[in-house]
KEKEZA-722485 format. One line per field, with one value per residue (C-alpha): residue number from 1; residue in one letter; z, y, x. Coordinates in steps of 0.2 Angstrom, whole numbers. Layout:
% residues N
resi NUM:...
resn A:...
w Z:...
v Y:...
u X:...
END
This chain:
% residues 516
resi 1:2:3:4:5:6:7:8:9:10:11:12:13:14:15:16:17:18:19:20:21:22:23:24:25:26:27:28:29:30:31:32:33:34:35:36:37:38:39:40:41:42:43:44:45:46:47:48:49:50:51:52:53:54:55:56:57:58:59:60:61:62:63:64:65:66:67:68:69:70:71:72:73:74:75:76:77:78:79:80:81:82:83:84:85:86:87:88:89:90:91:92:93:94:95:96:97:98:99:100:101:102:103:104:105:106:107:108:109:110:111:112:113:114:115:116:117:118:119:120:121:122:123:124:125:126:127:128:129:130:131:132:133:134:135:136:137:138:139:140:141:142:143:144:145:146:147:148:149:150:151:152:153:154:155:156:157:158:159:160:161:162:163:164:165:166:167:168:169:170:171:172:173:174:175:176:177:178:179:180:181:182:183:184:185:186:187:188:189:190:191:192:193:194:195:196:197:198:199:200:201:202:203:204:205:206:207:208:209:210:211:212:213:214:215:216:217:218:219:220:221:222:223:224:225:226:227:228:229:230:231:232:233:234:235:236:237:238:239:240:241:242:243:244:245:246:247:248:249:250:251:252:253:254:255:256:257:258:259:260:261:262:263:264:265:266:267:268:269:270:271:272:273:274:275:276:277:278:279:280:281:282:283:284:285:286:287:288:289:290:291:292:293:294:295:296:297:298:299:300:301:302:303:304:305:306:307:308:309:310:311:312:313:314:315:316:317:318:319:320:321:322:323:324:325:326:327:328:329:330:331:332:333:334:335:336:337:338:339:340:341:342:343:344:345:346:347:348:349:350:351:352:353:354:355:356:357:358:359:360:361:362:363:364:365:366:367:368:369:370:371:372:373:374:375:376:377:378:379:380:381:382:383:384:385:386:387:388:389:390:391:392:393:394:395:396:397:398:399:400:401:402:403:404:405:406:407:408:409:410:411:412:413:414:415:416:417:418:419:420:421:422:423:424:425:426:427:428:429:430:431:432:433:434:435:436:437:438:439:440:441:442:443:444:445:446:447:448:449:450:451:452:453:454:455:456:457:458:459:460:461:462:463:464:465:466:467:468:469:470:471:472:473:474:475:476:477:478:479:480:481:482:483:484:485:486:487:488:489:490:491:492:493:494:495:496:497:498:499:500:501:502:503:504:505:506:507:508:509:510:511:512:513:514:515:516
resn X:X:X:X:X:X:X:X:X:X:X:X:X:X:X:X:X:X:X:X:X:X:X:X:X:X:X:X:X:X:X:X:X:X:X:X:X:X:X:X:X:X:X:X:X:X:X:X:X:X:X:X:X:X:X:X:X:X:X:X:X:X:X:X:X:X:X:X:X:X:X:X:X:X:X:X:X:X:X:X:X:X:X:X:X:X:X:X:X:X:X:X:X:X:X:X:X:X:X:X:X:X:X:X:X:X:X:X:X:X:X:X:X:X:X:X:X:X:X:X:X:X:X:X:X:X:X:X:X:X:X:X:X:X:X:X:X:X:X:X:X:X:X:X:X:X:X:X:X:X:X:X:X:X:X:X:X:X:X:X:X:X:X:X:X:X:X:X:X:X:X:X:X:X:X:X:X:X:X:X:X:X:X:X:X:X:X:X:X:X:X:X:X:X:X:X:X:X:X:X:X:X:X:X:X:X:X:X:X:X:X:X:X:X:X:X:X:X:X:X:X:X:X:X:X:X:X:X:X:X:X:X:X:X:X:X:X:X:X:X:X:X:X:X:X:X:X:X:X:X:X:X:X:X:X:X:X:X:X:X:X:X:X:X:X:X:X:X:X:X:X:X:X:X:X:X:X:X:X:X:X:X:X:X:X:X:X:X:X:X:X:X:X:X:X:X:X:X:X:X:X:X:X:X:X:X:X:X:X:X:X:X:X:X:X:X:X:X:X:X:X:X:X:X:X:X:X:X:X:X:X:X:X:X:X:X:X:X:X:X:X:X:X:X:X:X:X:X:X:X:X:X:X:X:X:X:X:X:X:X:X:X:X:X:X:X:X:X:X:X:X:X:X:X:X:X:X:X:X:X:X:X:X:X:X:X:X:X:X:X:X:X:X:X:X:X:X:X:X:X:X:X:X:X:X:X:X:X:X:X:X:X:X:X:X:X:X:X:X:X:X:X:X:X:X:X:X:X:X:X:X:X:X:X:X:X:X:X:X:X:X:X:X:X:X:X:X:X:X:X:X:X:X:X:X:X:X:X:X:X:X:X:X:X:X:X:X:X:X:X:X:X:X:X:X:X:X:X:X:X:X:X:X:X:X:X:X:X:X:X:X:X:X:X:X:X:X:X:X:X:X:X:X:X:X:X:X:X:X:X:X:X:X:X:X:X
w 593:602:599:596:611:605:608:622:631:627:631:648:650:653:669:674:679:662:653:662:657:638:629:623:607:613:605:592:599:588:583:578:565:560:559:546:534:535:530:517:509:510:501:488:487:488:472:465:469:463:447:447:451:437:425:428:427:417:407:388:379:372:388:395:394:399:414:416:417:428:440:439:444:460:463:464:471:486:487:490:505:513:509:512:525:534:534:542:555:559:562:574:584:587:593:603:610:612:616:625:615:596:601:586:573:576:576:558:550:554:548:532:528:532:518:506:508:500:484:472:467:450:453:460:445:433:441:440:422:419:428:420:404:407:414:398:390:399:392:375:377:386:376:359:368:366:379:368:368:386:390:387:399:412:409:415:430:433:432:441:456:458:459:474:482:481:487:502:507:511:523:512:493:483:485:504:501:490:501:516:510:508:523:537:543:532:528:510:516:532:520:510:524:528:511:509:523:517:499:498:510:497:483:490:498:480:472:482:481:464:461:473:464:446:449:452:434:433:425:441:445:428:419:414:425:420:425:434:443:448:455:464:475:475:484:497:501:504:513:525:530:534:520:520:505:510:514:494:479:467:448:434:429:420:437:450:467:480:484:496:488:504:522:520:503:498:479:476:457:449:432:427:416:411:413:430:444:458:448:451:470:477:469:481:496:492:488:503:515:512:510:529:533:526:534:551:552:562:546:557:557:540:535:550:553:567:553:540:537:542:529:513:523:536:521:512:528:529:511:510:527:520:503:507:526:528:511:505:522:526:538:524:511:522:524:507:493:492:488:474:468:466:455:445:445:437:454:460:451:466:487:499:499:479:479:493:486:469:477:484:469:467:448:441:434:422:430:449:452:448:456:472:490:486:473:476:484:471:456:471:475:457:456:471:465:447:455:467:449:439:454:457:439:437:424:411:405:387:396:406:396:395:415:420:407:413:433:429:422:437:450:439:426:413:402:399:377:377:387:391:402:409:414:407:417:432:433:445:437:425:443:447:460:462:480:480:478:494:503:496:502:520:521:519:534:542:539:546:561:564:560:571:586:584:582:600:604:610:603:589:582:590:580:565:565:561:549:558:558:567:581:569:560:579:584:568:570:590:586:567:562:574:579:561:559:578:579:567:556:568:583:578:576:592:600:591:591:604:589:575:558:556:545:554:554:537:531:545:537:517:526:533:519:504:513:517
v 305:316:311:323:321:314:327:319:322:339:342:334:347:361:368:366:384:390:378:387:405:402:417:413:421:432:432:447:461:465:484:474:463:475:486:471:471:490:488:478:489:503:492:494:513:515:506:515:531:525:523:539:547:539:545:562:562:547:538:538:547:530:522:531:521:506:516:521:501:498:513:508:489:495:506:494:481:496:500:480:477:491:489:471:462:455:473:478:464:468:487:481:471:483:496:485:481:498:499:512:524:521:530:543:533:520:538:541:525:522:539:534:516:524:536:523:509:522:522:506:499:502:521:520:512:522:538:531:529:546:554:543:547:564:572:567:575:592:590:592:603:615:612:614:629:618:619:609:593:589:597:579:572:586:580:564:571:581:569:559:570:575:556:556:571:563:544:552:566:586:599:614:609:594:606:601:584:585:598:588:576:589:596:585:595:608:616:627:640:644:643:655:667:668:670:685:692:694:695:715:717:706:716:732:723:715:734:742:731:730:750:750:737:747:754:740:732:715:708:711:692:686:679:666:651:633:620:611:625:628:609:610:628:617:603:615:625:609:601:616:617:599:589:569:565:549:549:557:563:579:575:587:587:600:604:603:591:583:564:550:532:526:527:537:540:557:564:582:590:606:613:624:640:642:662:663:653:659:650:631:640:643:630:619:628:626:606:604:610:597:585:591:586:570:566:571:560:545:532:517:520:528:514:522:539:544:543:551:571:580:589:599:615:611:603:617:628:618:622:641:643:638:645:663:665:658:657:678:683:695:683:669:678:685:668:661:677:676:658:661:674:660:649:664:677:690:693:700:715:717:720:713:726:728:706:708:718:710:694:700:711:710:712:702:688:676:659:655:646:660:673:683:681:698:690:671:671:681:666:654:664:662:644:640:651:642:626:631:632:618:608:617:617:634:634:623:615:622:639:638:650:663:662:662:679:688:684:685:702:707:703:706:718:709:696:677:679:659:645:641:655:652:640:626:629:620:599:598:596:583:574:574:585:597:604:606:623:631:623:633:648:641:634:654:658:642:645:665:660:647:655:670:659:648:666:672:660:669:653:651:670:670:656:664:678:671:660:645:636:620:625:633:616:606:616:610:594:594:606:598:584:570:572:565:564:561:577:586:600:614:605:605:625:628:616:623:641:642:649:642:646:667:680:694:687:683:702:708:697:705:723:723:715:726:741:740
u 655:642:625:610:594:577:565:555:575:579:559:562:577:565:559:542:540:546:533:519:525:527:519:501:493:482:462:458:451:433:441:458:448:440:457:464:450:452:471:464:454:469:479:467:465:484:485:473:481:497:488:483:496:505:490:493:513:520:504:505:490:485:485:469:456:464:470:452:446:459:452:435:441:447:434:421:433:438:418:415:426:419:401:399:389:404:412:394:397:414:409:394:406:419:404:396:414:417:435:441:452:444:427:432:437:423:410:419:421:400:399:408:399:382:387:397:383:371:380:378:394:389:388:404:412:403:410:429:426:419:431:447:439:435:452:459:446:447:468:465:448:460:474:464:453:439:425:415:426:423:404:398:410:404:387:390:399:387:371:382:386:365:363:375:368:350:354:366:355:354:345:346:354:362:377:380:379:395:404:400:411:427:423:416:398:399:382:380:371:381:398:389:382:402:408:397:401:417:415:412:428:440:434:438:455:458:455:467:482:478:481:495:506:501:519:528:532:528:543:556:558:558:574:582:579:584:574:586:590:573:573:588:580:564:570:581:566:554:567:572:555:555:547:556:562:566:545:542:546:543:538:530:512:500:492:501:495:501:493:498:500:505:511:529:525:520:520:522:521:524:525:539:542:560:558:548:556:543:529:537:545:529:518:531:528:509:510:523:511:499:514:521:502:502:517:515:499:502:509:504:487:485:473:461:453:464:480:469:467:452:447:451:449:462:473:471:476:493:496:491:500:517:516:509:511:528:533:531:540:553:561:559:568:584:587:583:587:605:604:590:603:615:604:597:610:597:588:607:599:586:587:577:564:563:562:547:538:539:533:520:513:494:487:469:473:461:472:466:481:490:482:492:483:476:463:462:449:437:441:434:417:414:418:405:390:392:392:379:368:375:368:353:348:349:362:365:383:382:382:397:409:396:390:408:415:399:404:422:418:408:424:439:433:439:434:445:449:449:439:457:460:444:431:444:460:455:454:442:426:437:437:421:428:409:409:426:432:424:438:450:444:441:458:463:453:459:478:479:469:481:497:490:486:503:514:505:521:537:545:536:539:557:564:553:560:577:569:568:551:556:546:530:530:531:517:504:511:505:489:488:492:492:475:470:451:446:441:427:435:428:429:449:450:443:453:469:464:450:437:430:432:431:438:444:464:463:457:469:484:479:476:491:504:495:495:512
END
């Protein structure tokens, strides 16, 4: 019978030299403790986004306000961990440690606490109340055409956002204070400078194309088009162009978004209409651009600023980059047309040039989110010159409908019938989302600069040409994506472009697919 050693035996049995080389734990640095409470507190904020996500998809009408609580919990509890003194001690001890390598994201996150520690955490939980509370609202005001049912929940929002702009700071308006948060060192006054320099050249382009689509009936692409059809092209397309879905998901929501409740976790959403495939198809494209984004962040260190995206105007460029400049292409649809033909066997009626040119018809439209690249950006120059007032206490909420049918007017020559089809059809406001909009239009000017610089390529506009954007999608995810938030929004366009933000591509890009 074979006995078993004591441990002081079997302990004798090993060498010397191997009991001097035994693996030691290794002390913290002060930028990895600091990296663990960070993990911490994205823990939190990935919850909280799940059960958002969740509030706009799946959540029962009943169960909003205790959705709302639940919101506001982690709110504060999120705020807290990153607010607190020992958070404030960590930070200090990882810049005075300066470690080599993490001089960006330790710039942004004193940059973010110096911000966040501004706001009380009572603000913060307020604010995740009145916006639970009030995107329900803004459903059944816009359901019930019904402006009036959510103006009071606006008021709050809006009293609540001027508190934020005054505890944080601005050199020229509150407005800067809440933009500066979508986009990282934006300034109101030089967005607007830039927007009007453009403004009377996007009329005039929106005009024309407008006239020369008067011809082409608007019905060509409508048809029957079940909704499982619509999901099966859906998931192709996204998937062709390189979205994981073993990384995310598509679900259906009023207004489509995209959001990230995790690392390898993306959420896409669409609505569908079962006589127009194109509306759900290229609301796809749009929330898989952001999704491709997200994705190609770095997931290990999504907790930090060097895994997180920029801002909403590079986002924004991902999304309008895939949808209009990819997405409405004559190599795009060689490749894709005949399968669409397939699922909707009413568009066998058309060629490639007759489908083109529907696709790419231009006509004034009362929904932003509807509107063809010829006229997008017009519904957002409105957007940021009412907000521009509503913070500046130049307009007043009870007057929103009339303000926005008198501007709508102005730019569109025409006039919304209901406050659905006009200063109700967009949740942002519901979201407290003030300062917002603005990016929308930068990430146009963002995405043809980029697409431009990236198709100066033989590689790149080789392989596009036969459809292929393996190699465009490699190039944002070099020029794009991995760099996360170590560089400043500007500072990232001019490393990927060699400029910084300008209009001359994107009017060249309209010019130049309207005219044709």
């Amino acid at each position: 019978m074979q006995t078993r050693k004591s441990n002081d035996t079997a302990r004798e049995q090993i060498p010397l030299v191997k009991l001097l080389i035994l693996p030691k734990t290794l002390p913290m640095s002060a930028f990895d403790r600091l990296s663990e409470r960070l993990r911490e507190k994205h823990l939190y904020a990935s919850a909280a986004s799940t059960l958002g996500w969740d509030q706009e998809t799946y959540l029962p009408e009943r169960g909003v306000a205790h959705r709302a609580d639940q919101l506001a919990l982690l709110s504060g509890k999120i705020h807290e961990l990153g607010t607190s003194d020992s958070f404030r001690a960590a930070l200090e001890d990882a810049e005075a440690e300066a470690l080599s390598g993490q001089e960006a994201n330790l710039r942004e996150l004193r940059h973010h606490f110096d911000l966040t520690t501004r706001i009380p955490q009572a603000l913060v939980e307020k604010e995740s109340q009145a916006s639970s509370m009030g995107k329900a609202a803004w459903a059944k005001a816009r359901a019930d055409n019904d402006f009036a049912t959510f103006a009071p929940h606006l008021e709050k929002l809006l009293v609540i956002a001027r508190e934020k702009a005054e505890l944080w700071g601005y050199e020229d308006e509150p407005y800067t204070a809440l933009l500066s948060c979508y986009e990282r060192g934006a300034n109101t006054t030089e967005v607007a400078n830039l927007f009007d320099t453009l403004q009377d050249d996007l009329v005039d382009i929106a005009a024309q194309a407008v006239e020369a689509s008067r011809q082409i009936p608007a019905d060509l692409l409508l048809g029957p088009a079940p909704i499982e059809s619509q999901q099966t092209l859906n998931r192709e397309i996204a998937e062709s162009i390189g979205f994981d879905f073993s990384a995310g998901r598509i679900d259906t929501t009023t207004h489509p978004f995209c959001t990230t409740l995790g690392p390898c976790d993306v959420r896409l959403t669409t609505r569908y209409d079962e006589n127009d495939f194109a509306s759900s198809l290229f609301g796809i494209l749009h929330e898989a651009g952001h999704g491709l984004y997200e994705q190609g962040t770095p997931s290990d260190q999504a907790h930090l600023p060097s895994g997180d995206p920029v801002s909403l105007g590079i986002h924004e460029s991902q999304s309008r980059l895939w949808e209009n400049h990819v997405g409405r292409s004559r190599p795009f649809w060689e490749k894709w047309l005949p399968r669409a033909q397939e699922l909707f066997p009413h568009l066998r009626a058309l060629d490639l040039n007759q489908f083109l040119i529907a696709i790419n018809r231009s006509d004034y439209t009362f929904v932003r989110v509807e509107a063809d690249e010829a006229t997008y950006d017009l519904h957002i120059l409105l957007r940021f010159e009412l907000e521009r007032k509503l913070l500046n206490g130049e307009l007043q909420v009870k007057d929103i409908p009339a303000a926005w049918n008198a501007r709508f007017e102005q730019l569109f020559n025409m006039v919304p019938s209901t406050d659905t089809e006009g200063c109700l059809q967009d949740i942002h406001w519901a979201m407290g989302g003030l300062g917002y909009f603005p990016t929308y239009s930068l990430g146009n000017l963002n995405a043809a600069q980029l697409f431009q610089t990236a198709m100066g390529s033989s590689t790149i506009s080789t392989a596009f040409a036969k459809a292929d954007t393996a190699p465009l999608l490699s190039w944002l995810q070099q020029e794009i994506h991995s760099k996360g938030a170590t560089l400043l929004p500007q500072e990232l366009m001019k490393s990927a472009t060699g400029r910084p933000t300008e209009g001359a591509d994107y009017l060249t890009h309209l010019r130049s697919r309207f005219s044709a």
